[in-house]
C-alpha positions as CSV (number, residue, x, y, z in Angstrom):
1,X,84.3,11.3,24.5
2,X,80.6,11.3,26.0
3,X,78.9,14.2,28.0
4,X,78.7,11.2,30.4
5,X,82.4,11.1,30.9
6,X,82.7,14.6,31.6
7,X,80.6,15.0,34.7
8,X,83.1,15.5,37.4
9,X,82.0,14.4,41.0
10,X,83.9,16.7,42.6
11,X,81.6,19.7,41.4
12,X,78.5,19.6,43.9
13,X,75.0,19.7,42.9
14,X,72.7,21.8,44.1
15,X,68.5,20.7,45.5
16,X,65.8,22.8,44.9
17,X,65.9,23.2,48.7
18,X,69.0,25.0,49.0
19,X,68.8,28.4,49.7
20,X,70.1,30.5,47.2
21,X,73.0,32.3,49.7
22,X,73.9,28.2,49.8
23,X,74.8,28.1,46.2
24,X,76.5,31.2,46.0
25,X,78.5,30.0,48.5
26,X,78.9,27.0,46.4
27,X,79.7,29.0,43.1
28,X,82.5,30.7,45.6
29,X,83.9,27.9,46.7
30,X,84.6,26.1,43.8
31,X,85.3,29.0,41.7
32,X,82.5,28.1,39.0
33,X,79.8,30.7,38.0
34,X,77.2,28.1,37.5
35,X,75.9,25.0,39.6
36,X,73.3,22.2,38.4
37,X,70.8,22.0,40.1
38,X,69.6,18.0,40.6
39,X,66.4,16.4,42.5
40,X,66.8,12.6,43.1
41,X,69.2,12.0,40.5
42,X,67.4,13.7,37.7
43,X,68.9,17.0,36.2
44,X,66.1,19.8,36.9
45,X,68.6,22.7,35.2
46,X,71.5,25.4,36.3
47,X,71.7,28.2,37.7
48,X,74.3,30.7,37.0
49,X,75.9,33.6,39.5
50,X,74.4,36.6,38.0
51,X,70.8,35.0,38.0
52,X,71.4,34.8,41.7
53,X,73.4,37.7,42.6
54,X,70.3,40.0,41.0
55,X,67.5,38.6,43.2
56,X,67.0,40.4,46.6
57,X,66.2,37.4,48.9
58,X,68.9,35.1,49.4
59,X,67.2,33.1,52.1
60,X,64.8,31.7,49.1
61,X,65.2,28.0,47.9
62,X,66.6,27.7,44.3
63,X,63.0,25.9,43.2
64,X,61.6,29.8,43.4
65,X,64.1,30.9,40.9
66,X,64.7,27.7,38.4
67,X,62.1,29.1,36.1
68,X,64.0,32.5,35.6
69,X,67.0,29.9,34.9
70,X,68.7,29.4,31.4
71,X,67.7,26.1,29.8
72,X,70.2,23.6,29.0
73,X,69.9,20.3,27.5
74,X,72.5,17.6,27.0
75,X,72.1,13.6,27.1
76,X,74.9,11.3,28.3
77,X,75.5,9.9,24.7
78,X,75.9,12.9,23.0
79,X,79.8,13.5,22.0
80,X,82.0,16.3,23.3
81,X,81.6,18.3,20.0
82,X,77.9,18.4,20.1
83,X,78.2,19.4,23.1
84,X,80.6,22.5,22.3
C-alpha cells in the first residue's frame, strides 16, 4: 500500500485563507487533532490543534501560522511502512 491510497476524501483540507477558529472547528468536527493545509492542489503542510489552540488571535488566516507548523514530508509512492 502507497501514501497515495491512504488519503481519505472525506477528511477536509484546509487554505491558507481559512481562519484559524475555521480549522479548529474543522479539527472538532472530524475529531482529528491535525488538518493539512493545501493551496491549489499542492500540499503546503499541517497544522496540529495545540499549535492553534496556543495562539491568541483566532480570526488570523492559517498562512500567518504555517511557518510555526511541524514539517512533514511524504510522496504518493512511498509505501505504508516508510511512512510509519
Amino acid at each position: 500500500m502507497q501514501a497515495a491510497d491512504l488519503i481519505d476524501p472525506m477528511i477536509p483540507a484546509l487554505k491558507p485563507g481559512d481562519s484559524i477558529a475555521e480549522a479548529l472547528e474543522w479539527m472538532q468536527e472530524h475529531h482529528l487533532v491535525q488538518l493539512p493545509v493545501v493551496e491549489n492542489s499542492q500540499y503546503m503542510g499541517v497544522v496540529s490543534e495545540d499549535l492553534l489552540l496556543n495562539l491568541p488571535d483566532d480570526d488570523r488566516p492559517i498562512s500567518d501560522v504555517m511557518r510555526l507548523a511541524e514539517t512533514v514530508v511524504a510522496t504518493e509512492n512511498q509505501h505504508l511502512l516508510e511512512l510509519i
